[in-house]
N, CA, C and O atoms as a DFTB+ gen file, in Angstrom:
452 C
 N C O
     1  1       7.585     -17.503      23.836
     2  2       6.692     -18.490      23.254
     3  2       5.575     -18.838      24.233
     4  3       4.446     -18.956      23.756
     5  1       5.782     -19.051      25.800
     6  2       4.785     -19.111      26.430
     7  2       3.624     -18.328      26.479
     8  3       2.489     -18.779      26.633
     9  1       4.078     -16.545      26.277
    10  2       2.970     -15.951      26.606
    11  2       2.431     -16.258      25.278
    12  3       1.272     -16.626      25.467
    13  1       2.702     -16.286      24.044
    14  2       2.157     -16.667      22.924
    15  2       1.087     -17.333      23.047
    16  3      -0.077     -16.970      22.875
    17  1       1.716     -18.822      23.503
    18  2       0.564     -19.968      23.748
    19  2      -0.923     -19.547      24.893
    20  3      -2.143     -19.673      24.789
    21  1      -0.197     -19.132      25.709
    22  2      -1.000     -18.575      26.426
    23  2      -1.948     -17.489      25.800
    24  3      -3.115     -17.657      26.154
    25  1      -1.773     -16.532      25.051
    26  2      -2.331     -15.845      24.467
    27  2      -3.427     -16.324      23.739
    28  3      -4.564     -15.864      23.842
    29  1      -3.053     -17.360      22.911
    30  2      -3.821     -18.266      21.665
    31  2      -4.824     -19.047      22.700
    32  3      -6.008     -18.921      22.391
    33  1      -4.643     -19.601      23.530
    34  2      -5.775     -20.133      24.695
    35  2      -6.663     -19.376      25.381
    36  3      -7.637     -19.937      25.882
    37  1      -6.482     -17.960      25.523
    38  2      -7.275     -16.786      26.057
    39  2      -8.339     -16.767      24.943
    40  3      -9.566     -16.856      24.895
    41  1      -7.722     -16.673      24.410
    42  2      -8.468     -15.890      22.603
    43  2      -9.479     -16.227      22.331
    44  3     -10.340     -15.575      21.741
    45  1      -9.589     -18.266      23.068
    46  2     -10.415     -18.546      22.519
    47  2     -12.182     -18.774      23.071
    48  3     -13.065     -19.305      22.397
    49  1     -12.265     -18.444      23.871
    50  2     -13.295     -17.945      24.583
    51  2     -13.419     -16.311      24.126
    52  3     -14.175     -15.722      24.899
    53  1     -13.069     -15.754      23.452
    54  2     -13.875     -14.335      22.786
    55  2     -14.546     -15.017      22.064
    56  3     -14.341     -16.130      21.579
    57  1     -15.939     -13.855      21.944
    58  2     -16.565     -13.608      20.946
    59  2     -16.611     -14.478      19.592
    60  3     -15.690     -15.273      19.778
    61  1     -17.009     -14.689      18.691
    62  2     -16.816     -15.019      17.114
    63  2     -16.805     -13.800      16.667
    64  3     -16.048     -13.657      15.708
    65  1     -17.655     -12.368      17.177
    66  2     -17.575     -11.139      16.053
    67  2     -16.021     -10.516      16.046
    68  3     -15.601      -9.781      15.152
    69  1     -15.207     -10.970      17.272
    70  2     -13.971     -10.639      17.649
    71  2     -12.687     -11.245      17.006
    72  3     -11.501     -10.934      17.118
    73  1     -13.497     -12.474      16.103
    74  2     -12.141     -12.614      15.022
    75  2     -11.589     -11.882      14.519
    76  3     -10.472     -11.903      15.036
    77  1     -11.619     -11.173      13.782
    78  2     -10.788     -10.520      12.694
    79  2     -10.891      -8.905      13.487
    80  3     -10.560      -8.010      12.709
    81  1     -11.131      -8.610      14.325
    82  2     -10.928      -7.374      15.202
    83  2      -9.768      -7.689      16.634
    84  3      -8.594      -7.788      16.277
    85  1     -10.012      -7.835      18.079
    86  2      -9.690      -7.266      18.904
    87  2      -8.895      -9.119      18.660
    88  3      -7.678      -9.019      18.503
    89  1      -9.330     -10.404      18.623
    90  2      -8.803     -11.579      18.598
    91  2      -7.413     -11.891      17.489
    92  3      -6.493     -12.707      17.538
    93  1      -7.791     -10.794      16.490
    94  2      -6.684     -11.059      15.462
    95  2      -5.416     -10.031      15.726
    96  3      -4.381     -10.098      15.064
    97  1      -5.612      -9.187      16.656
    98  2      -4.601      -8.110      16.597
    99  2      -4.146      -8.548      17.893
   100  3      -2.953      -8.254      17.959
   101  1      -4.497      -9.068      18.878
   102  2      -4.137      -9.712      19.831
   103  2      -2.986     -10.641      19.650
   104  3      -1.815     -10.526      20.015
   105  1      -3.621     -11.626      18.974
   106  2      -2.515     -13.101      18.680
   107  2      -1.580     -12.779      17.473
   108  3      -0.611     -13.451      17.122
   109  1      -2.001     -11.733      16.951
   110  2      -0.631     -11.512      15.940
   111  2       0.588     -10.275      16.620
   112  3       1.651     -10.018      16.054
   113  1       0.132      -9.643      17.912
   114  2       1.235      -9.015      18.620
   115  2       1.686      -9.805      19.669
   116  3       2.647      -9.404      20.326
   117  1       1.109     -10.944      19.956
   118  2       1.692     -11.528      21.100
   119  2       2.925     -12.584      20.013
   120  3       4.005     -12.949      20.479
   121  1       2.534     -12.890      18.733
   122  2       3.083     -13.817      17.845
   123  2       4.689     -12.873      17.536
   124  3       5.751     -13.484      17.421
   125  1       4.609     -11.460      17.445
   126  2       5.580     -11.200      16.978
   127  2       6.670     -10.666      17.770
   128  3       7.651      -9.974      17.499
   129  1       5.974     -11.462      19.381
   130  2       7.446     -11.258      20.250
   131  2       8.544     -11.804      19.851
   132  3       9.554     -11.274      19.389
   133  1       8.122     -13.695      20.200
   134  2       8.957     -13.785      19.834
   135  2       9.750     -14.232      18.535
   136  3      10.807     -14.859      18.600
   137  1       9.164     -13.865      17.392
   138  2       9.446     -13.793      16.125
   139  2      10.557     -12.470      16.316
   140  3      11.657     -12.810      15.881
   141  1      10.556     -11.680      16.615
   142  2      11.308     -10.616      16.817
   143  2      12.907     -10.811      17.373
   144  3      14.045     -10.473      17.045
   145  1      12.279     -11.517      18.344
   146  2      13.510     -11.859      19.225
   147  2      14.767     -12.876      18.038
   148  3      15.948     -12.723      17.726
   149  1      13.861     -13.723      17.748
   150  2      14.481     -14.700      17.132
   151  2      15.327     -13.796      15.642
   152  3      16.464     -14.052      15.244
   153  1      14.470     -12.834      15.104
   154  2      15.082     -12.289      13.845
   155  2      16.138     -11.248      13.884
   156  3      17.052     -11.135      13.067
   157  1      15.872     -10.352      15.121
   158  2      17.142      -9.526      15.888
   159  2      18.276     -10.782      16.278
   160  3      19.479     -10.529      16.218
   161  1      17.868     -11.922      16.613
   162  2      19.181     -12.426      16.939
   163  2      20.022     -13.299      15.897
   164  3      20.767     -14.237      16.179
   165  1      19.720     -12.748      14.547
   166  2      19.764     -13.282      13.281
   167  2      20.460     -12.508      13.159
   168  3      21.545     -12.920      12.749
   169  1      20.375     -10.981      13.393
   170  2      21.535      -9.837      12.408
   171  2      22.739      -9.676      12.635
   172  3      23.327     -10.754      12.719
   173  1      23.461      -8.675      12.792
   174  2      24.988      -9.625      12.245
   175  2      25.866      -8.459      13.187
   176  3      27.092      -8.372      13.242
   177  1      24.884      -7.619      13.888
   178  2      25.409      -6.843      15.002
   179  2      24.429      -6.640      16.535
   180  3      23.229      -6.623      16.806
   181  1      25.136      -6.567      16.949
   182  2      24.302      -6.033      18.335
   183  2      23.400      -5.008      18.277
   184  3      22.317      -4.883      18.849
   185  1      24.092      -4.146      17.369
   186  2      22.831      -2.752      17.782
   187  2      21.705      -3.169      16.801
   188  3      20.554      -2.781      17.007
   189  1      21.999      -3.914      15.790
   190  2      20.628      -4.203      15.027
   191  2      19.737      -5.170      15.829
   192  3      18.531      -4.939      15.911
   193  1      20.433      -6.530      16.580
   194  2      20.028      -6.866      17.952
   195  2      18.888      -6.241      18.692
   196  3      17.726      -6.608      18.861
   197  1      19.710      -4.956      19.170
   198  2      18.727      -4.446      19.753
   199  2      17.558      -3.404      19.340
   200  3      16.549      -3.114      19.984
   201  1      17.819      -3.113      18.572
   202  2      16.748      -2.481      17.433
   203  2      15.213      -3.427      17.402
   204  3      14.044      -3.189      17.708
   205  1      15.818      -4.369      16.961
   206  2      14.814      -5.447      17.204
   207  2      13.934      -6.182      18.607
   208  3      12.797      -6.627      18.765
   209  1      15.093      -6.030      19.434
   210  2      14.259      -5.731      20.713
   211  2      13.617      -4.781      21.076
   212  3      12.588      -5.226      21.585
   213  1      13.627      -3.798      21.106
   214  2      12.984      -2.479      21.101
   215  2      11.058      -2.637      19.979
   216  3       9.962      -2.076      19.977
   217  1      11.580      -3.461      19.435
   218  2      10.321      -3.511      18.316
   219  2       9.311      -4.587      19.488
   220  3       8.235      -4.292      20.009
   221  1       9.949      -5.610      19.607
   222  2       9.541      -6.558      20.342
   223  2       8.539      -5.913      22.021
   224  3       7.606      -6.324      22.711
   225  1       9.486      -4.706      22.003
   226  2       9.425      -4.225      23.339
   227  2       7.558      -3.740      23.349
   228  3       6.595      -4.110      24.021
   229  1       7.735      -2.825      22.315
   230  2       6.291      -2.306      21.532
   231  2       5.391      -3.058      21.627
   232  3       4.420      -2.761      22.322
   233  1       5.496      -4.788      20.643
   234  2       4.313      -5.700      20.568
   235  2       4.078      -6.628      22.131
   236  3       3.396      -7.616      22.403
   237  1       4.820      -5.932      22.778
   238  2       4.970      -6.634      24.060
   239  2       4.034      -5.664      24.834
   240  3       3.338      -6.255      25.660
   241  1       3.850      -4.349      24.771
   242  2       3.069      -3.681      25.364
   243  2       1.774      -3.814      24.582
   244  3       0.740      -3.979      25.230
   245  1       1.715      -3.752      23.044
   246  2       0.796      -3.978      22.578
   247  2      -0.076      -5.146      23.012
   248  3      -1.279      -5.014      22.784
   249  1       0.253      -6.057      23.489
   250  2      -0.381      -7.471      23.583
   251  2      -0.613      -6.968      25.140
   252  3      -1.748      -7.302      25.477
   253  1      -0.002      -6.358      26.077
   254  2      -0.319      -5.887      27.632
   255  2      -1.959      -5.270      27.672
   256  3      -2.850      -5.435      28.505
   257  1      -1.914      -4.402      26.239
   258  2      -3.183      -3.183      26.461
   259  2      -4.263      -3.714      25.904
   260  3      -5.300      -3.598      26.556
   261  1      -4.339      -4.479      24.486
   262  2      -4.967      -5.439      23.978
   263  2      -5.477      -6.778      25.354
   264  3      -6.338      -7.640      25.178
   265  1      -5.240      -6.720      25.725
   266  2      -5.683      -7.904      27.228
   267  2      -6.209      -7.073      28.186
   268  3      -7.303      -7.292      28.704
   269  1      -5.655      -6.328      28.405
   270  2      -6.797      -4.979      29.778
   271  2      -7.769      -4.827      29.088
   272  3      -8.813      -5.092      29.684
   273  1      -7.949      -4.330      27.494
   274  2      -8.760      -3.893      26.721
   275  2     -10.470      -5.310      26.817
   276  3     -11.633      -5.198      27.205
   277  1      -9.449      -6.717      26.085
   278  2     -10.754      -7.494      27.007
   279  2     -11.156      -7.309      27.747
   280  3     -12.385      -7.242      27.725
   281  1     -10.392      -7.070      29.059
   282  2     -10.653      -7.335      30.474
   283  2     -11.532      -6.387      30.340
   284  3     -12.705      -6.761      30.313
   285  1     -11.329      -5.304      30.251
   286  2     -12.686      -4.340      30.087
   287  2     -14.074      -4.601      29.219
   288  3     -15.156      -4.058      29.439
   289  1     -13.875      -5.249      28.521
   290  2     -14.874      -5.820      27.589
   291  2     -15.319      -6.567      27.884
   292  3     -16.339      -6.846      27.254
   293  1     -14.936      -7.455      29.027
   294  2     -15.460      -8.386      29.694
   295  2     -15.258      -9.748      28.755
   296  3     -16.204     -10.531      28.835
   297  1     -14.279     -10.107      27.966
   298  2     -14.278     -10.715      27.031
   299  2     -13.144     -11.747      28.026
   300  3     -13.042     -12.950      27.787
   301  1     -12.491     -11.187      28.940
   302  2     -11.805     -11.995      29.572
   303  2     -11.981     -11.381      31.161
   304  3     -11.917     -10.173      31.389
   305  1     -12.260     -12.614      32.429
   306  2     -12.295     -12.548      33.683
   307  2     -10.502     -11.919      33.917
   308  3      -9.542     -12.337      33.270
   309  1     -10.444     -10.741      35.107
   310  2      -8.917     -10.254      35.357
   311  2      -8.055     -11.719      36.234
   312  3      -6.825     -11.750      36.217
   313  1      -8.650     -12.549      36.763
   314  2      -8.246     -13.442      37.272
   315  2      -7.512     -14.669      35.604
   316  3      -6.531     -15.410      35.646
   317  1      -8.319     -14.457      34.567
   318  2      -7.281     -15.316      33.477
   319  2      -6.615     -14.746      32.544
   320  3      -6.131     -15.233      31.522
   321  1      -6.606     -13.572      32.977
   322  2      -5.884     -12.647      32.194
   323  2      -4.409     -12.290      33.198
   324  3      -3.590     -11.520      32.696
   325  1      -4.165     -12.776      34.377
   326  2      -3.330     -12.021      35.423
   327  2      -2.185     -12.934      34.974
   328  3      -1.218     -12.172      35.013
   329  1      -1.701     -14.235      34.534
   330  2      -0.810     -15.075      34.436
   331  2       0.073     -14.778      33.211
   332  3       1.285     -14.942      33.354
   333  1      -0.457     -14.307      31.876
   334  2      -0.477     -13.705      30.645
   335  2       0.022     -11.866      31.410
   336  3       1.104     -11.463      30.985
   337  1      -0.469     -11.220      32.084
   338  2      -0.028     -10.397      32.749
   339  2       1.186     -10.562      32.727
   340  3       2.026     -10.332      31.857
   341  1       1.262     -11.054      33.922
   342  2       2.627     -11.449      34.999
   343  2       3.753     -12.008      33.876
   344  3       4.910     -11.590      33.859
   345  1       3.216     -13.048      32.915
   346  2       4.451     -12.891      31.711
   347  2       5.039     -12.210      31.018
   348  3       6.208     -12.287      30.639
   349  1       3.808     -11.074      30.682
   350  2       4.635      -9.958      30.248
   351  2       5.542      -8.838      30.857
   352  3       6.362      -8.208      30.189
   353  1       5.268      -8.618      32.459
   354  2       5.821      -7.871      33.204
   355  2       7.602      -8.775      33.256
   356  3       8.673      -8.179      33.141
   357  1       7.439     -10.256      33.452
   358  2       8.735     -10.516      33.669
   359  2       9.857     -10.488      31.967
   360  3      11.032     -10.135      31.870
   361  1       8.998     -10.954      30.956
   362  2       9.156     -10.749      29.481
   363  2      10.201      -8.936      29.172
   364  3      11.151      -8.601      28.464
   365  1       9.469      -8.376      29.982
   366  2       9.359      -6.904      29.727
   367  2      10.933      -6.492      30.161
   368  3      11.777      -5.918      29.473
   369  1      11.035      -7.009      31.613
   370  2      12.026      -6.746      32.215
   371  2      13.572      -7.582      32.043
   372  3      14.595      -7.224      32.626
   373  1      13.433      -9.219      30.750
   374  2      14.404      -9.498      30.620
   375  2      14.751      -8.530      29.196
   376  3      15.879      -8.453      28.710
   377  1      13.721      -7.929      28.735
   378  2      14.378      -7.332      27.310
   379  2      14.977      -6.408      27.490
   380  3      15.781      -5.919      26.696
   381  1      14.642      -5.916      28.783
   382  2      14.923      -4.520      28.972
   383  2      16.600      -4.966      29.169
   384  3      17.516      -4.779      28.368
   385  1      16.638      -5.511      30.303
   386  2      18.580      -6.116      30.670
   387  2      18.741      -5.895      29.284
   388  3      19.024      -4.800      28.797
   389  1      18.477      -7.407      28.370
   390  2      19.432      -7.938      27.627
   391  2      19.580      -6.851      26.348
   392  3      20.604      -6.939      25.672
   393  1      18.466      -5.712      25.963
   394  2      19.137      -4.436      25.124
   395  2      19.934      -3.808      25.809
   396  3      21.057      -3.818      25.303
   397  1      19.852      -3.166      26.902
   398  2      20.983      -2.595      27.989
   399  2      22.601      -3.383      27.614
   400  3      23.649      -2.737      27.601
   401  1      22.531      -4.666      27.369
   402  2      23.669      -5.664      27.556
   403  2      23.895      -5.389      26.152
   404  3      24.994      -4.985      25.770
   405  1      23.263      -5.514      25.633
   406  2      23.773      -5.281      23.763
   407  2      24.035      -3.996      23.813
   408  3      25.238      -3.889      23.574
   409  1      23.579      -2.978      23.990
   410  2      24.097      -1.400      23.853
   411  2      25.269      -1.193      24.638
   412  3      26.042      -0.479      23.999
   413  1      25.709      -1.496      25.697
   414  2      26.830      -1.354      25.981
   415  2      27.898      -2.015      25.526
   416  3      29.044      -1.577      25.632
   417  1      27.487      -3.513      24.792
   418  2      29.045      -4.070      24.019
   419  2      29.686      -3.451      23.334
   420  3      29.307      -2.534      22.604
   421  1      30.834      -3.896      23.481
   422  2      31.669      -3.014      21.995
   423  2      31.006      -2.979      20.896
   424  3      30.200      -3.910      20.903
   425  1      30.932      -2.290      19.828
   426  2      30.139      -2.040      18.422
   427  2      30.902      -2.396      17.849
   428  3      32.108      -2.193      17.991
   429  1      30.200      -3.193      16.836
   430  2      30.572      -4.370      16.139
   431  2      30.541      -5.576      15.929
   432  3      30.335      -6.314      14.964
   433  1      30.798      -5.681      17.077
   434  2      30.720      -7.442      17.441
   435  2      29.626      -8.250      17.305
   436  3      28.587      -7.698      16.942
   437  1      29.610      -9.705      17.560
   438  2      28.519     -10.153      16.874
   439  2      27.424     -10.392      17.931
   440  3      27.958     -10.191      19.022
   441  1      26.534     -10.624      18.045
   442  2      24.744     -10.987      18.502
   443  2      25.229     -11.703      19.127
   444  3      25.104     -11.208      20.247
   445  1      25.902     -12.876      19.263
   446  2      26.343     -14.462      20.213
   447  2      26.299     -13.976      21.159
   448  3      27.017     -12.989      21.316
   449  1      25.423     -14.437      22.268
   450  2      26.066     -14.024      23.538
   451  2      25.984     -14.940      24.968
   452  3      26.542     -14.540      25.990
């Protein structure tokens, strides 16, 4: 949810022609981290769990390249883009554990963990 917010506060210093282009595909992949997270931890097994992390994993890079992509555009300074960075690098690396941790449970069992 942080990098979310964070995301939605970047955004808003783009452009106006950047609404419905590079601003809308931005805040709707940073939106469906953790929407993801939350709906994988809805299903009724682990491996669907992690299925869903894995999706998450995607809009998590998506929202990484989409932000360099400003940065190159100059639409965002690399200095307010580095914090939003750094969230996703640590973001990146708890999904990574906690699918690792779901793929190795016994199969079957439930999401609680």
């Amino acid at each position: 949810m942080d990098l979310t917010v964070e995301v939605y506060k970047l955004t808003k210093s783009f452009p106006a022609s950047e609404m419905y282009r590079l601003t809308a595909q931005l805040t709707r992949a940073a939106a469906s981290v953790p929407a993801n997270v939350a709906e994988g931890n809805a299903r009724s097994t682990r491996r669907d769990y992690a299925g869903f992390l894995a999706i998450e994993k995607g809009s998590l890079m998506e929202t990484e390249t989409f932000l360099m992509l400003a940065v190159r555009l100059g639409y965002l300074s690399q200095i307010d883009a580095d914090p939003a960075l750094a969230l996703i690098t640590e973001i990146s690396k708890m999904l990574t554990k906690l699918r690792s941790r779901l793929l190795q449970a016994k199969e079957g069992s439930t999401c609680n963990l």
